[in-house]
N, C-alpha and C positions, 0 to 999 in steps of 0.2 A: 646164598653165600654166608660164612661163618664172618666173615669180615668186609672192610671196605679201608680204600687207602686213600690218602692226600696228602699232598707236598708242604710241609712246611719247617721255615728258614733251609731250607734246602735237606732235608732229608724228610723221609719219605715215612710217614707214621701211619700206623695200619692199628684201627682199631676194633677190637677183637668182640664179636657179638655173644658166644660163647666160649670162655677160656676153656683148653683144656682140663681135660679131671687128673688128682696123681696115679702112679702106676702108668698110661700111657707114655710110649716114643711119640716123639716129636721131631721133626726137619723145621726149621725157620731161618730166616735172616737177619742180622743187625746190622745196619751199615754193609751190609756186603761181606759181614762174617759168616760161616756157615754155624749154625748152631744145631747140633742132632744128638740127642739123650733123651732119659728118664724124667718125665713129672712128679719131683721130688713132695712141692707141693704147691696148691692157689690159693694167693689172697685177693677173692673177687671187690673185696672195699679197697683197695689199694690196687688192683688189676695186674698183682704179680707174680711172677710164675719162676720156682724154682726147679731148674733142671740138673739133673747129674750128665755130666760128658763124661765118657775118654780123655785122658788128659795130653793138652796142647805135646808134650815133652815125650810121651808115650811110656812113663814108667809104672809096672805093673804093679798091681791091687791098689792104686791110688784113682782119684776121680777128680774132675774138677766141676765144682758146683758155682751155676752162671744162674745170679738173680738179674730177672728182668723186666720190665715195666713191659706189659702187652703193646703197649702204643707205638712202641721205637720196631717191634719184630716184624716181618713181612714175607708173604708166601709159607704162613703156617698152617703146616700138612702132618696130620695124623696117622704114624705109618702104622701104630700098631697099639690096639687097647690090650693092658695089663690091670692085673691088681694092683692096689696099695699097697708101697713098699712096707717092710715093716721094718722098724728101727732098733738096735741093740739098747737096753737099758744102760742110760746115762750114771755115771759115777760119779757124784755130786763132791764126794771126798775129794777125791785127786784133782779137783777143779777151784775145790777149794782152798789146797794145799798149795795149787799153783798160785793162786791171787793171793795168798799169804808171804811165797816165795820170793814173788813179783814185787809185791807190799815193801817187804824187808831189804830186796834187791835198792828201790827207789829211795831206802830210807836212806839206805848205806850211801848212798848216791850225793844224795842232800845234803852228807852231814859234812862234808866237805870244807866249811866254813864254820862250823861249829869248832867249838873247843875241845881238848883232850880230855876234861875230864866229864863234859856236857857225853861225849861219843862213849867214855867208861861208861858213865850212870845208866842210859840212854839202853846200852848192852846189858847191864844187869836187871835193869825192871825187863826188858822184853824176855827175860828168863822164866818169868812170871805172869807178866800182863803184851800179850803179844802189838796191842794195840797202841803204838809212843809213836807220837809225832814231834819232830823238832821245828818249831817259829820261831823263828829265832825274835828276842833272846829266851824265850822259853820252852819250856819241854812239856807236850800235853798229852794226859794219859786217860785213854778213854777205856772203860771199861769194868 
């Protein structure tokens, strides 16, 4: 057997002797969810296994990715060995553009209780230095 189960606080943890490799389908269970996809990927020091599904709503060329600790899954059954998926190259840009977006979003957020001309200033350095924080009472400009 790949695994072995026992009951504890009332649910039923199945601990996994060898985790799945990525690239394999998968069937398992969590609590009596059915869980059936892709082995996205494993982390055997932390004993977790990322899966791709179909997604619960069923709208197409979307997936739902279900991380999960091996110990909670049960009746995990290997329908089908694949390769390792392979993954499009990440765009570090548009990622960073968004936590910058996000950044200036939360600043705008803050300044709420700031003053009218603390919110002018505040707008004109980030013209130049993207990085102003308002503590109130002062404005910190890191960069």
């Amino acid at each position: 057997k790949q695994w072995y189960q026992r009951r504890v606080r009332g649910h039923c943890e199945m601990t996994v002797q060898s985790l799945p490799h990525p690239g394999c389908s998968i069937v398992a269970y969590c609590d009596d969810e059915k869980i059936e996809g892709d082995v996205l990927c494993v982390d055997h020091n932390k004993s977790v296994i990322v899966v791709q599904c179909q997604p619960a709503d069923g709208t197409v060329e979307t997936s739902d990715i279900i991380v999960v600790k091996s110990q909670f899954l049960r009746d995990l059954t290997i329908v089908k060995e694949g390769e390792v998926p392979s993954f499009p190259i990440i765009c570090t840009n548009k990622i960073n553009d968004r936590i910058r977006y996000n950044e200036r979003l939360q600043l705008h957020n803050n300044l709420s209780g700031a003053p009218k001309e603390a919110r002018a200033l505040i707008g004109y350095i980030q013209k130049t230095i993207s990085d102003v924080v308002w503590d109130i009472p002062d404005i910190i400009v890191m960069g």
